[in-house]
C-alpha positions in Angstrom: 35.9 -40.9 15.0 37.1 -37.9 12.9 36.1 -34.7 13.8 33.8 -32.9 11.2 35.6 -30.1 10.0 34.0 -26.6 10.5 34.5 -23.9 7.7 34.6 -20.3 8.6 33.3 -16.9 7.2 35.8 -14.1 8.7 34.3 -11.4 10.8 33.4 -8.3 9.2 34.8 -5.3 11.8 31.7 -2.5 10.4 29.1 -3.5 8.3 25.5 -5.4 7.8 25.3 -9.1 7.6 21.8 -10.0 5.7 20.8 -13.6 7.1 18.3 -15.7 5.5 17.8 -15.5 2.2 16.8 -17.9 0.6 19.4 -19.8 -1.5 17.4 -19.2 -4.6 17.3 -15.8 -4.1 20.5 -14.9 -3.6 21.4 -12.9 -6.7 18.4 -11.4 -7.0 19.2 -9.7 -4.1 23.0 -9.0 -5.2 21.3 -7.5 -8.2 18.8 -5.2 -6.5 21.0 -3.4 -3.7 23.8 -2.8 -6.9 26.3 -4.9 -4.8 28.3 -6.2 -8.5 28.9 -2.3 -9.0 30.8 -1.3 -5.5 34.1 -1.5 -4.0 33.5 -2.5 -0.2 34.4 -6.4 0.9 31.3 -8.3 0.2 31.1 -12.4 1.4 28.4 -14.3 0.5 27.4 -18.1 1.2 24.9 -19.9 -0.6 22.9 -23.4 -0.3 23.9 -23.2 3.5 22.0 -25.8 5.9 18.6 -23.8 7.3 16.0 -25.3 9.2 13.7 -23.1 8.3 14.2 -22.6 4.9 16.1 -25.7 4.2 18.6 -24.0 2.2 20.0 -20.4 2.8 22.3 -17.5 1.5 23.6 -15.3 3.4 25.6 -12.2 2.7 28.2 -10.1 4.9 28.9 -6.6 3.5 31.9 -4.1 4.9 31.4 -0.5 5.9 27.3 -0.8 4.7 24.3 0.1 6.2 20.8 0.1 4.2 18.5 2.8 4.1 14.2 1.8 4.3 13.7 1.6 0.2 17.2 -1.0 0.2 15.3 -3.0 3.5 12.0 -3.0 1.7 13.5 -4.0 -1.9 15.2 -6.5 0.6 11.8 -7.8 2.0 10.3 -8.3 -1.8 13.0 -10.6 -2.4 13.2 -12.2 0.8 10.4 -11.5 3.4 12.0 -13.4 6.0 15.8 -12.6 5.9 17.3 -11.2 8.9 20.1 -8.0 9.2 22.7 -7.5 11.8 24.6 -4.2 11.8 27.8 -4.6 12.9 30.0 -2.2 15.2 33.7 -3.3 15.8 32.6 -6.6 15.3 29.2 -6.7 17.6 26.3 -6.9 16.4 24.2 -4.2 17.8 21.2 -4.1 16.4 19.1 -7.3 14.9 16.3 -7.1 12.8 13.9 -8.8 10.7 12.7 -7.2 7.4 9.3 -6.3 7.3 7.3 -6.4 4.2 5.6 -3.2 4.4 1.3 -2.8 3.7 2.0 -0.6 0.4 4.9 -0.2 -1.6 6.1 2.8 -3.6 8.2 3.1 -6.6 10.3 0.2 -5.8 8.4 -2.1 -8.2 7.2 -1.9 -11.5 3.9 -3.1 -13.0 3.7 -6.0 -14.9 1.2 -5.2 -16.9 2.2 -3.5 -20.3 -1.1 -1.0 -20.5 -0.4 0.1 -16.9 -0.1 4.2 -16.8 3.0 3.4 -14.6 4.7 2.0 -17.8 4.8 4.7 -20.6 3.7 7.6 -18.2 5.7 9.8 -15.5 4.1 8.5 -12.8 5.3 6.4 -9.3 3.9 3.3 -9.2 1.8 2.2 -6.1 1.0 -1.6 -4.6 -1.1 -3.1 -1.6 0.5 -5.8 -0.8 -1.7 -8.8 -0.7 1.0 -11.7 0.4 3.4 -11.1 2.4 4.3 -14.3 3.1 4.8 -15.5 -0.6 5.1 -11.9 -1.8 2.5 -10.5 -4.0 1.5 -7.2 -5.2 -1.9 -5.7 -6.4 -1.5 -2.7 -8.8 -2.8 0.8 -7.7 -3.7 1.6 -10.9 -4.6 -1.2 -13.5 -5.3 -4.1 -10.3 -2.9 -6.0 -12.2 -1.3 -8.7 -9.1 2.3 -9.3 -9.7 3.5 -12.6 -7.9 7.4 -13.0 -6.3 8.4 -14.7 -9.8 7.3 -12.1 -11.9 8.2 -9.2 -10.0 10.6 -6.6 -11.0 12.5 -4.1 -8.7 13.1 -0.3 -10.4 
């Protein structure tokens, strides 16, 4: 019998490894942290066997640690990924994002007549879903879904 062959992802020495993404969302959340515009060592994997999502991304970043408004855009995108920081390759610290009970001026209103579009102000959500991601407008009441959504 031959032996199934076993592909690996090198170690990262510093860094944050975001696990569980879903596949589909993968460049969505390339796009929303700005990883296409920085220099550090980035590795990411995609369509990866999950059993809980069935099919997973995951991405390995070099010397980068996230601050709450990167682990919130983070959760928006993909409310169940998980990050490891990594510390002369350990991990150190595990955790799960958190989709948090209101979000502010991370997102922006999908509807047109919102004050939040043509005026100077932050826009404000309570999140109704945070399984599937959904967001109910401060202002107008408008509900913006996971496919519609748009990170500022």
């Amino acid at each position: 019998m031959k032996e199934p062959k076993q592909l690996n992802v090198s170690a990262i020495e510093n860094g944050t490894v975001i696990d569980h993404i879903p596949a589909s969302n993968l460049f969505k959340v390339i796009q929303i942290l700005g990883l296409d515009s920085i220099n550090n060592m980035i590795t990411f994997g995609t369509n990866l066997e999950s059993k809980k999502l069935g099919k997973k991304a995951i991405i390995k970043l070099a010397g980068i640690y996230f601050e709450d408004d990167d682990i919130n855009r983070i959760a928006l995108v993909a409310p169940e990924a998980k990050l490891n920081i990594i510390k002369d390759y350990e991990v150190i610290e595990k955790s799960v994002v958190v989709v948090p009970d209101e979000i502010r001026g991370i997102a922006r209103c999908v509807n047109p007549k919102c004050i939040t579009n043509f005026e100077s102000v932050e826009t404000k959500f309570r999140v109704m879903n945070k399984k599937s991601v959904s967001l109910k407008c401060h202002y107008c009441e408008k509900i913006t879904d996971q496919d519609h959504l748009q990170i500022v």
